[in-house]
N, C-alpha and C positions, 0 to 999 in steps of 0.2 A: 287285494288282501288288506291294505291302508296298516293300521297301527291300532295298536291297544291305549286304552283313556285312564289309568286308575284313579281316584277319589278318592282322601284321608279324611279323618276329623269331622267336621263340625260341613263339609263341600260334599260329603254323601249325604247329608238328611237333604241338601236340595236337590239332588241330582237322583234320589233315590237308587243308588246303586254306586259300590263300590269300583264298578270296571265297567267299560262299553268300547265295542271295536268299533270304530270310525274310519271313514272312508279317505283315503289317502288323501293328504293335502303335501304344499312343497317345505312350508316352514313352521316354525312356534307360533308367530305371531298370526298367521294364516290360521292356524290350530287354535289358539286363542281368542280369537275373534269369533270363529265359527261354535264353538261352544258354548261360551257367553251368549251368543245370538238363539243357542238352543236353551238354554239355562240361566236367562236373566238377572236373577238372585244373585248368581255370583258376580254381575261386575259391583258390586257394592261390598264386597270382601276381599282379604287382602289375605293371594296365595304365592309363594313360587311354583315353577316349572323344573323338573325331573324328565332328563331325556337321554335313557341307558343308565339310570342308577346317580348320574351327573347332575347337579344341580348346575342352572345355569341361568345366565346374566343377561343377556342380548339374543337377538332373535339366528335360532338354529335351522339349518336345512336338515328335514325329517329322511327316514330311508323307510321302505316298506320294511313292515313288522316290528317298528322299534314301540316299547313300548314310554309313552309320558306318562309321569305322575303329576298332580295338581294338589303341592301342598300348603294346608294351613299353616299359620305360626305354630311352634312349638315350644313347651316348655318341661320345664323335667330339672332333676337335681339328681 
């Protein structure tokens, strides 16, 4: 089953798509790496990590189906 990928901002024009299922891995950092290694471009940008709606800070053990988000900076008023 593995886990859903979402993509915000400015990390969909590299990655050409807003969502992609991926194949189960055991953590963020696991998941982060293997990404980047598909989609280059972005280790040269500067995003957090989204896992169940939770922004988070350190590396997470992933469950099947959960899904990450890979967000830009944000700005807004």
């Amino acid at each position: 089953m593995g886990v859903t990928v979402l993509f915000f901002g400015q990390l969909t024009d590299i990655t050409s798509s807003a969502s992609i299922d991926w194949p189960m891995v055991t953590d963020s950092d696991t998941l982060k790496q293997e990404i980047i290694q598909r989609f280059p471009p972005l280790a040269s940008k500067t995003f957090r990590l989204a896992v169940g709606k939770q922004l988070i800070t350190a590396n997470t053990i992933l469950r099947e189906g959960q899904t990450i988000a890979f967000l830009p900076p944000f700005s807004g008023g």
